[in-house]
N, CA, C, O and CB atoms as a CASP TS submission, in Angstrom:
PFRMAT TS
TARGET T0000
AUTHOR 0000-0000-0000
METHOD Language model
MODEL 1
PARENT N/A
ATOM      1  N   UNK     1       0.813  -1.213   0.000  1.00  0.00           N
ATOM      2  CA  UNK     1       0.000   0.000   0.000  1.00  0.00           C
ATOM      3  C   UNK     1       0.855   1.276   0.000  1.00  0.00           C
ATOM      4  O   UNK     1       0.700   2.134  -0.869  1.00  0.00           O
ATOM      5  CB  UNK     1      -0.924  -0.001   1.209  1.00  0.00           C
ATOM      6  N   UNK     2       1.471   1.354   0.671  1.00  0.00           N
ATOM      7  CA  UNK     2       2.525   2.217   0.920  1.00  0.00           C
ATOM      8  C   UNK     2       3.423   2.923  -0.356  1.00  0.00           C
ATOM      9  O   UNK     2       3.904   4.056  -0.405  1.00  0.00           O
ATOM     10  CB  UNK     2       3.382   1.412   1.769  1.00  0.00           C
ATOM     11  N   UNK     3       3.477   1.570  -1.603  1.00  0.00           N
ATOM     12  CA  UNK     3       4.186   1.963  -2.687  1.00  0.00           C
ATOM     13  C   UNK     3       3.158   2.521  -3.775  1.00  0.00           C
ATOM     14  O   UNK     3       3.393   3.276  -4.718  1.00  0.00           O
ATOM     15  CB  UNK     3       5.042   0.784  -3.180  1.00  0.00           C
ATOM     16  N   UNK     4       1.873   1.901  -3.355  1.00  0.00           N
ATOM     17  CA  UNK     4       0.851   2.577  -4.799  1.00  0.00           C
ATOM     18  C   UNK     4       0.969   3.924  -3.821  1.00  0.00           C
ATOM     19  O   UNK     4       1.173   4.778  -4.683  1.00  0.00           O
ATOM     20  CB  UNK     4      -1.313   1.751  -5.299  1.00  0.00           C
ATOM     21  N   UNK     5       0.967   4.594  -2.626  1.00  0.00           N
ATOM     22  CA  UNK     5       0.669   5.637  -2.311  1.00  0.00           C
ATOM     23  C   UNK     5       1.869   6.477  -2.757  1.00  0.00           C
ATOM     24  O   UNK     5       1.739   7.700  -2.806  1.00  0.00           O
ATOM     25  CB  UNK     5       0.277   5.633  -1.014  1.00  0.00           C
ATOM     26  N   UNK     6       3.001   5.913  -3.079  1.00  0.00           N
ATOM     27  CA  UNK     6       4.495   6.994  -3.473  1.00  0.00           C
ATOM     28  C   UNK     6       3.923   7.378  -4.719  1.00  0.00           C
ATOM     29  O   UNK     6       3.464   8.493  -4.968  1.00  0.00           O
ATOM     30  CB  UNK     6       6.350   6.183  -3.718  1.00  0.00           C
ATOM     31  N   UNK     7       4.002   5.800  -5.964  1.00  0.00           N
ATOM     32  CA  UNK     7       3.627   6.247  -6.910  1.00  0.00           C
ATOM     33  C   UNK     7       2.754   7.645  -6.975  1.00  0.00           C
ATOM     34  O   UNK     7       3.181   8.721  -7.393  1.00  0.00           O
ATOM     35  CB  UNK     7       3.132   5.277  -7.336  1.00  0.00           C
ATOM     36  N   UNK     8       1.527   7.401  -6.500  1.00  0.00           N
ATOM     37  CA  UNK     8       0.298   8.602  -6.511  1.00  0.00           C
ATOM     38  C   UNK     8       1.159   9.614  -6.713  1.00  0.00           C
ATOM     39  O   UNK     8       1.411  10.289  -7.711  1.00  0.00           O
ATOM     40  CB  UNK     8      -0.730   8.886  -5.081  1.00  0.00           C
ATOM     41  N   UNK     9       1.615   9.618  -5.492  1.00  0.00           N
ATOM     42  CA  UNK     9       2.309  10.985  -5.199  1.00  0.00           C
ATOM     43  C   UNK     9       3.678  11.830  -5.960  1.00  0.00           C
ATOM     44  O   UNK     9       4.052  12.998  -5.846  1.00  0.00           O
ATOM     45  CB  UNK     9       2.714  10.762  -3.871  1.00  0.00           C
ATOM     46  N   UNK    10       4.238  10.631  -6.801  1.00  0.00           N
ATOM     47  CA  UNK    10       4.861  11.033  -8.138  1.00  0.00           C
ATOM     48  C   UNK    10       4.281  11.437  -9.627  1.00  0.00           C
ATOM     49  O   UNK    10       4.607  12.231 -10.510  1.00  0.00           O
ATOM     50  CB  UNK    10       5.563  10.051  -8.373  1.00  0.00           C
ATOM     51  N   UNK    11       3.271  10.484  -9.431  1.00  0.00           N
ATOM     52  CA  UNK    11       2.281  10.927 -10.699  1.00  0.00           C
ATOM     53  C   UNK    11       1.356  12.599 -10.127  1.00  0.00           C
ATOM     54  O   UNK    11       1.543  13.585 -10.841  1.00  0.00           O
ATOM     55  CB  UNK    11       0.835   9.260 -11.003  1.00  0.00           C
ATOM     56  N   UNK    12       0.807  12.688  -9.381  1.00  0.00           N
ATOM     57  CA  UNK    12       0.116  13.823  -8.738  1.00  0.00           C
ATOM     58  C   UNK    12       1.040  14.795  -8.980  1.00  0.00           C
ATOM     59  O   UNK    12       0.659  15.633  -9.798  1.00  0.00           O
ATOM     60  CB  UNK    12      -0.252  13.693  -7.237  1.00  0.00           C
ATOM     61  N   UNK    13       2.489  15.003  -8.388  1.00  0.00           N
ATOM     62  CA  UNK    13       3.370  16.166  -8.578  1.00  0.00           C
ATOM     63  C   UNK    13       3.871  16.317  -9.888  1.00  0.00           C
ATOM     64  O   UNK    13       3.764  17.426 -10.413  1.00  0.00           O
ATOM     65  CB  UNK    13       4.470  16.128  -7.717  1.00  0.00           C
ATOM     66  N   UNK    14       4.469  15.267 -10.584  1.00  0.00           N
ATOM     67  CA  UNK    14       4.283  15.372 -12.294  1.00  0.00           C
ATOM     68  C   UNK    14       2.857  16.111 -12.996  1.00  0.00           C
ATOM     69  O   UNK    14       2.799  16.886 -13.951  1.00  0.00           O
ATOM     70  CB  UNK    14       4.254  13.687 -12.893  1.00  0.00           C
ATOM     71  N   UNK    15       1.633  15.498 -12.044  1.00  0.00           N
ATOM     72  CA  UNK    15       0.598  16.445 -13.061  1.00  0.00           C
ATOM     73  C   UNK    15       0.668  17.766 -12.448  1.00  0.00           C
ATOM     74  O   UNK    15       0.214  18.669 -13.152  1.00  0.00           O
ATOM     75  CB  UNK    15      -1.148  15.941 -13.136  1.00  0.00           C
ATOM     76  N   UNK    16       1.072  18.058 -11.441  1.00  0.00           N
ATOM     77  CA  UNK    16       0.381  19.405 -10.942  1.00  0.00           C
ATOM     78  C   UNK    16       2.224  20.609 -11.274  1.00  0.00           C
ATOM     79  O   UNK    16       2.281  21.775 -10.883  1.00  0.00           O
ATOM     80  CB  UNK    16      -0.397  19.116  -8.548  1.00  0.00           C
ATOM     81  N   UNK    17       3.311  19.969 -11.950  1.00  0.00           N
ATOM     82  CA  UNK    17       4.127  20.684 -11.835  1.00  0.00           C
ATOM     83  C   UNK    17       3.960  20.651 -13.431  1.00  0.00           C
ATOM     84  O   UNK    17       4.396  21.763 -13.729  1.00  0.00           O
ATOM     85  CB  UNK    17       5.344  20.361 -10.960  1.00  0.00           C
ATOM     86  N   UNK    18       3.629  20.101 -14.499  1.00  0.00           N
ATOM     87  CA  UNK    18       3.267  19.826 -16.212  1.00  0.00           C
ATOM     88  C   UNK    18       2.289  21.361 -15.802  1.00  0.00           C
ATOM     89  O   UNK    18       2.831  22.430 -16.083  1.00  0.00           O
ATOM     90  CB  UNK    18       2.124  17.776 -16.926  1.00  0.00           C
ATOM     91  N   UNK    19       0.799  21.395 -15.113  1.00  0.00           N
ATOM     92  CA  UNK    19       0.149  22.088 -14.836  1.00  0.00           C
ATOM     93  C   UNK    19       0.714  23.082 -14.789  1.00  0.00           C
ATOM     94  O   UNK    19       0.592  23.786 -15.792  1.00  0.00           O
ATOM     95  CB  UNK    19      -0.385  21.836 -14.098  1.00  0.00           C
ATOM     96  N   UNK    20       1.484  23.559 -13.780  1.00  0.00           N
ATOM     97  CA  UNK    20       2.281  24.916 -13.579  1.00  0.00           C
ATOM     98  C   UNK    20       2.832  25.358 -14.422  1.00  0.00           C
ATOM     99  O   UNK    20       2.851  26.546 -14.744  1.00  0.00           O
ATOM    100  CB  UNK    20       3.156  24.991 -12.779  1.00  0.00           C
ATOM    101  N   UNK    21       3.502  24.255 -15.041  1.00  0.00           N
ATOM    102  CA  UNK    21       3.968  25.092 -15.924  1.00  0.00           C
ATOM    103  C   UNK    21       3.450  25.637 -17.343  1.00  0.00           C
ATOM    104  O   UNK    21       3.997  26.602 -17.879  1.00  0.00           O
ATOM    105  CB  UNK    21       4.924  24.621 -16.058  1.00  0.00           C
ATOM    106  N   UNK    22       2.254  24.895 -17.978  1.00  0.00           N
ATOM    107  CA  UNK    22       1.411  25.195 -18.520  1.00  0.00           C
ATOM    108  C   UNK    22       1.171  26.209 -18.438  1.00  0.00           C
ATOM    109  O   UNK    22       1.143  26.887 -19.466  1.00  0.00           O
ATOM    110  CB  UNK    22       0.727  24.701 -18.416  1.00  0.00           C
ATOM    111  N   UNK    23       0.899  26.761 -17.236  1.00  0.00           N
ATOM    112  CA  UNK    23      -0.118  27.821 -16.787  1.00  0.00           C
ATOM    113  C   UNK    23       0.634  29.728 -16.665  1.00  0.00           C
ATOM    114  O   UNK    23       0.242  30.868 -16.911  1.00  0.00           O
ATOM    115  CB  UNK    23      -0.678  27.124 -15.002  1.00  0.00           C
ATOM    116  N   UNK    24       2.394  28.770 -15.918  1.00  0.00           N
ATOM    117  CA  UNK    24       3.616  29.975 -16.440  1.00  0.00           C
ATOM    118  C   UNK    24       3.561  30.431 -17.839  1.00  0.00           C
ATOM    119  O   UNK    24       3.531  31.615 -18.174  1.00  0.00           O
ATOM    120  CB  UNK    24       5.184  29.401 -16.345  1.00  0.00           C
ATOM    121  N   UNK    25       3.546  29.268 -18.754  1.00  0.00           N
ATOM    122  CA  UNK    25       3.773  29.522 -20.219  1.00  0.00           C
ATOM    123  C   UNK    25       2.334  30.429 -20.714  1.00  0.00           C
ATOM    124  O   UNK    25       2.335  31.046 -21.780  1.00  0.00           O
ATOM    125  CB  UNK    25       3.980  27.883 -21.116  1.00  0.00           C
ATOM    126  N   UNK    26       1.445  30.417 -20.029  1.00  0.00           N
ATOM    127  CA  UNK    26       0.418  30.642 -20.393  1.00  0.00           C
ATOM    128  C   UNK    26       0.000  32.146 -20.164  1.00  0.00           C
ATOM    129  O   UNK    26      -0.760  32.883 -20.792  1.00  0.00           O
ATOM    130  CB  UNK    26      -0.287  29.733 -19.878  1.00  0.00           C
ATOM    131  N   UNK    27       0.870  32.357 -18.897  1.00  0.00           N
ATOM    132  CA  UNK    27       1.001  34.121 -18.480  1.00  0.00           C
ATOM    133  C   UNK    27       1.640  35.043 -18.910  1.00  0.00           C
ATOM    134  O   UNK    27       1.356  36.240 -18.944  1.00  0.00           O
ATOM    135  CB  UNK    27       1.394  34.436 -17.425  1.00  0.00           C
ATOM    136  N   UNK    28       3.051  34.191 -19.453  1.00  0.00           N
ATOM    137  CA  UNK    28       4.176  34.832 -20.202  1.00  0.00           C
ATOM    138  C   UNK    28       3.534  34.819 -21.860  1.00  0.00           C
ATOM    139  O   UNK    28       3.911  35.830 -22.453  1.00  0.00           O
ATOM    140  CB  UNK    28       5.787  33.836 -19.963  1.00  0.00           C
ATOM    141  N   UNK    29       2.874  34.132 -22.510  1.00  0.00           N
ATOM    142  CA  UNK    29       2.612  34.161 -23.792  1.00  0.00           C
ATOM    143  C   UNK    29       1.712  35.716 -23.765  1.00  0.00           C
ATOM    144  O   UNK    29       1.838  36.587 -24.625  1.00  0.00           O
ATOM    145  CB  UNK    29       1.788  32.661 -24.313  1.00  0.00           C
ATOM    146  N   UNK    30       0.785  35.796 -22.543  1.00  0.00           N
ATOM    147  CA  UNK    30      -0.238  36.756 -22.371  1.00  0.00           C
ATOM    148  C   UNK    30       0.558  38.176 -21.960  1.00  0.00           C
ATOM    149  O   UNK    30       0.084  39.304 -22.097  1.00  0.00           O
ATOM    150  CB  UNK    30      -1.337  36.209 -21.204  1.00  0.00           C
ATOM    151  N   UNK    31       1.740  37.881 -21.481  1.00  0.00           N
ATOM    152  CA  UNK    31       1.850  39.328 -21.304  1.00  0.00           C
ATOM    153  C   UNK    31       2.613  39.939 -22.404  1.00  0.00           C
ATOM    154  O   UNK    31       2.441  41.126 -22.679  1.00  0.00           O
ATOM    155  CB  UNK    31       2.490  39.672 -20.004  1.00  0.00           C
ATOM    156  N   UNK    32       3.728  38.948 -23.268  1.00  0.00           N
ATOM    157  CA  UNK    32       3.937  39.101 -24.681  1.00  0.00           C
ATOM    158  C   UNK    32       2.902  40.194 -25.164  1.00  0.00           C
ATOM    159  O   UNK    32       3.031  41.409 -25.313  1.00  0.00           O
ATOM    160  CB  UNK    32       3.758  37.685 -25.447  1.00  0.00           C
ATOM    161  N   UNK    33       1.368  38.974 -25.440  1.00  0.00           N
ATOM    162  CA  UNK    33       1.049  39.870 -26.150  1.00  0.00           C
ATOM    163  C   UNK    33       0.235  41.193 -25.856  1.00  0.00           C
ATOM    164  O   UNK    33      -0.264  41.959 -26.680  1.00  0.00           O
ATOM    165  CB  UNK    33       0.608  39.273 -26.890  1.00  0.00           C
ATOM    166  N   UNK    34       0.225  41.273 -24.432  1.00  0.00           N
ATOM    167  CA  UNK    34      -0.333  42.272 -24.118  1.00  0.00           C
ATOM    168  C   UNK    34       1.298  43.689 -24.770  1.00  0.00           C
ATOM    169  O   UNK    34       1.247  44.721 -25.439  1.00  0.00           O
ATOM    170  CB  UNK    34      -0.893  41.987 -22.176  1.00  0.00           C
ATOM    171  N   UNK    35       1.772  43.385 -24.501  1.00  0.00           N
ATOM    172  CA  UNK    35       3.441  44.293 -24.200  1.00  0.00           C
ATOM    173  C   UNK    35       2.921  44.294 -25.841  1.00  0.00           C
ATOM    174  O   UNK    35       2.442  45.292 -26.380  1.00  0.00           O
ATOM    175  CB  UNK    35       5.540  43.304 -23.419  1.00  0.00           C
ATOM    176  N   UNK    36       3.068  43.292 -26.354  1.00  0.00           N
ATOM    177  CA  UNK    36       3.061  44.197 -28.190  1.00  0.00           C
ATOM    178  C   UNK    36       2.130  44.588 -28.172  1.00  0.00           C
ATOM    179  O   UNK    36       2.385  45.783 -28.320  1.00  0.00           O
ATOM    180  CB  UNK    36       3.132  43.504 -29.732  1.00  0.00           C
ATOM    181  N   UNK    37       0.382  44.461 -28.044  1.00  0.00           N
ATOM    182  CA  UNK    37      -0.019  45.181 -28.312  1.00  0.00           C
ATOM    183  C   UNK    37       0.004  47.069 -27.531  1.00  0.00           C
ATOM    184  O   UNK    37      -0.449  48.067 -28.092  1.00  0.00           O
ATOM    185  CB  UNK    37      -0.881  44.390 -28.435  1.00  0.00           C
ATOM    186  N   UNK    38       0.554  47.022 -26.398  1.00  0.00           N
ATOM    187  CA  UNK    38       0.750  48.350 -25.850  1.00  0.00           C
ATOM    188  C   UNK    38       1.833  49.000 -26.521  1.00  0.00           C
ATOM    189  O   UNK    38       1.859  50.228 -26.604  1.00  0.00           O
ATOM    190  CB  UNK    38       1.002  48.330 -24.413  1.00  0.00           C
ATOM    191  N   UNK    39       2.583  48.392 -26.928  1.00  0.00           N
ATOM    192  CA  UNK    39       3.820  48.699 -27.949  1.00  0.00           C
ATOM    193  C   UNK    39       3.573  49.819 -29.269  1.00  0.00           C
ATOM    194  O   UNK    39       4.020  50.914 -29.611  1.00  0.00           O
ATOM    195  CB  UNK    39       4.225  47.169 -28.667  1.00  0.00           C
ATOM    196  N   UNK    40       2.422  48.661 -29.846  1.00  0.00           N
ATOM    197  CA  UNK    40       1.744  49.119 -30.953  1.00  0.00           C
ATOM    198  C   UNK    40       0.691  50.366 -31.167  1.00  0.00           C
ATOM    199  O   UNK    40       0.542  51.096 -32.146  1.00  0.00           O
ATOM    200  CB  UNK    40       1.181  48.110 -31.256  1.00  0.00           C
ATOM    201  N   UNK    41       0.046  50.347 -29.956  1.00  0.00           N
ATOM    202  CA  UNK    41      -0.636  51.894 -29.560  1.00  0.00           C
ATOM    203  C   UNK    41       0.119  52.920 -28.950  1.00  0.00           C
ATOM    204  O   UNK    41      -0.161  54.110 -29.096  1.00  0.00           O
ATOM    205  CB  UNK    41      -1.746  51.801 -28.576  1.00  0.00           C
ATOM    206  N   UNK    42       1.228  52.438 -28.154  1.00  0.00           N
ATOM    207  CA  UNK    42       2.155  53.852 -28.367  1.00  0.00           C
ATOM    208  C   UNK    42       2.354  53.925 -29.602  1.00  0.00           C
ATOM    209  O   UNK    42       1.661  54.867 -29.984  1.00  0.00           O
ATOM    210  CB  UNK    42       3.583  53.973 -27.695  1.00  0.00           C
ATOM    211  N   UNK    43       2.826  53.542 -30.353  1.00  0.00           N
ATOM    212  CA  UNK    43       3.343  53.689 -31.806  1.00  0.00           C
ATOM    213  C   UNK    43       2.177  53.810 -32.382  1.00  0.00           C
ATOM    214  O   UNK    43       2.351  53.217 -33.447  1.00  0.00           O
ATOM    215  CB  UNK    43       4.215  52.545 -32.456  1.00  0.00           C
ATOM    216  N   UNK    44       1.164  54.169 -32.372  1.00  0.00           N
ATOM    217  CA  UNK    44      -0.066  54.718 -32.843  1.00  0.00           C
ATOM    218  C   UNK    44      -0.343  56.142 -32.520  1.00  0.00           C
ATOM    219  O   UNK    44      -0.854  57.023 -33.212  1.00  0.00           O
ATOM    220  CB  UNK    44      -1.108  53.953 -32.352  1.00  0.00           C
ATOM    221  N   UNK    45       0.107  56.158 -31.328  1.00  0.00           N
ATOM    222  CA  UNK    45      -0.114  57.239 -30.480  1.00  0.00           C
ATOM    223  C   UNK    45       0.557  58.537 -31.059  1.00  0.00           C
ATOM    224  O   UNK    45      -0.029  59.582 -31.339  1.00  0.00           O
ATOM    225  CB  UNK    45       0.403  56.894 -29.096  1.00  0.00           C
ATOM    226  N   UNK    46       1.912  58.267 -31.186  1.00  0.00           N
ATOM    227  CA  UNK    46       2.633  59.214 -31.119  1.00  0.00           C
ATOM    228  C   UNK    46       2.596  60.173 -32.925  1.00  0.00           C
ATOM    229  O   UNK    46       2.787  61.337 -33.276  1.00  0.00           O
ATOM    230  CB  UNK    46       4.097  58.475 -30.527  1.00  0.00           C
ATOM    231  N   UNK    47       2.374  59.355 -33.371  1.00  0.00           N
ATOM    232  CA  UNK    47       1.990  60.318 -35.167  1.00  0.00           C
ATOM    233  C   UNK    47       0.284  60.893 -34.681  1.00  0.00           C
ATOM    234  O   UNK    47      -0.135  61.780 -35.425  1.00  0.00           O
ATOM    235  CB  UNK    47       1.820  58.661 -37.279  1.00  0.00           C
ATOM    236  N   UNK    48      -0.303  60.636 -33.987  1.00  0.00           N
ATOM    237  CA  UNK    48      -1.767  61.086 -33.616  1.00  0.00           C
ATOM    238  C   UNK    48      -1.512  62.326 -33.016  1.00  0.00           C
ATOM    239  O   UNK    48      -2.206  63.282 -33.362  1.00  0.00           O
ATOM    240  CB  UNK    48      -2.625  60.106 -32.606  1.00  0.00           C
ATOM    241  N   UNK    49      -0.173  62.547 -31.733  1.00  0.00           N
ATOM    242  CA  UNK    49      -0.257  63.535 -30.421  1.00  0.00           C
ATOM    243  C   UNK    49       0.787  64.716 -31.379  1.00  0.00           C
ATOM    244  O   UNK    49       1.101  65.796 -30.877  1.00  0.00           O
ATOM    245  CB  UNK    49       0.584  62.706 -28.500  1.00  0.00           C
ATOM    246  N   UNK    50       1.275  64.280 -32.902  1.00  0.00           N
ATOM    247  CA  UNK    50       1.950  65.343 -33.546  1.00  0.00           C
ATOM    248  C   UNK    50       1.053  66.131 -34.202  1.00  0.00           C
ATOM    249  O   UNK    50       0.915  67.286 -33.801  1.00  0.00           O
ATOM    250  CB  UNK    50       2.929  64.927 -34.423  1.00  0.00           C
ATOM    251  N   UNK    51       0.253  65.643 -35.362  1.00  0.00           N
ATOM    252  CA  UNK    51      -0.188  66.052 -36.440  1.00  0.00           C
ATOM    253  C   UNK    51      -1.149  67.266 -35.756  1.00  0.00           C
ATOM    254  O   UNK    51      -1.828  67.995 -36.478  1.00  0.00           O
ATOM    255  CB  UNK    51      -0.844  64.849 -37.339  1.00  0.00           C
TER
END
C-alpha cells in the first residue's frame, strides 16, 4: 500500500508541476502579447499627439 501511495504521489506532482507550468507559459505568452499590443498603440499614439 505504501508503494501505490508513493507512486500517486509522483504521478500527482508530475501532473500538478506539467500544470504549472502550462499555466507559467500561459502568463508569459499573455503578457507578450499584451506588451506588443501596448507597444503598438504607443506607436499609434505618437503620429496622432503630432499632427
Amino acid at each position: 500500500m505504501p508503494i501505490m501511495g508513493h507512486i500517486w504521489d509522483i504521478n500527482a506532482h508530475m501532473k500538478f508541476t506539467e500544470f504549472h507550468e502550462m499555466s507559467f507559459f500561459n502568463i508569459l505568452n499573455t503578457l507578450k502579447k499584451t506588451h506588443a499590443l501596448g507597444r503598438s498603440l504607443v506607436i499609434f499614439k505618437i503620429p496622432a499627439s503630432h499632427s
